[in-house]
C-alpha angles and dihedrals in degrees: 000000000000121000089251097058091040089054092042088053095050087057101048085051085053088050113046081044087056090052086053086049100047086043086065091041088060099040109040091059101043078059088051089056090058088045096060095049109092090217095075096040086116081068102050105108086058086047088045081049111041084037082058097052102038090056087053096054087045091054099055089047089050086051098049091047094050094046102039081043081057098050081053094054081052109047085045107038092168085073091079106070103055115107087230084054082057105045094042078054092068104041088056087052085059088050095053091049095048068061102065096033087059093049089050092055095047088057077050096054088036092061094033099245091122104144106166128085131254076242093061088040093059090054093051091047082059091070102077090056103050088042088051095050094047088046099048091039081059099049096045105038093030088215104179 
């Protein structure tokens, strides 16, 4: 297999991890949303389960964006030094961060300490999709 197949391979595998990340992005916190509504606390152990193992599967898509993206790097130093490289860099750092933010709030709903609304929880569930357009208007446009 040539380099450039190789390399193409590794990026449709980035990629379609990256689908299977942002698919958790979008869903976790739209079940956050109907556990903070008090109507459906008859259903907030199966929010508490299905919250669990969706962040699971989100993780290890995370993981295997941020490592195969790595390879890329890699495998295409020059990359680096490209201010869009830079500034998509940042915007994945935010992403990673909206992570963490969404594993911290599931803990909060798993020991019952939840204080924010489903309102505020619609709002937060706003911020994938905004990081995903800016990232994938970068990588393809190459604004910068």
């Amino acid at each position: 297999m040539s380099t450039k197949m190789t390399y193409l391979w590794i990026k449709a595998l980035h990629i379609i991890f990256m689908v299977t990340w942002f698919a958790g992005l979008f869903y976790l916190p739209r079940l956050y949303v109907y556990h903070a509504m008090p109507e459906n606390k008859s259903s907030f152990a199966l929010f508490s389960v299905m919250e669990r193992r969706l962040f699971v599967m989100m993780t290890l898509g995370a993981g295997l964006t941020v490592f195969l993206g790595s390879v890329l790097v890699f495998l295409n130093m020059s990359v680096l030094g490209t201010a869009w490289f830079q500034v998509k860099l940042f915007f994945i750092t935010l992403l990673l961060g909206y992570h963490y933010a969404c594993f911290r709030i599931m803990i909060t709903f798993r020991e019952g300490k939840n204080q924010r609304s489903h309102r505020w929880y619609r709002y937060f569930n706003e911020v994938p999709s905004v990081l995903l357009m800016v990232i994938v208007i970068l990588v393809v446009t190459r604004l910068f």
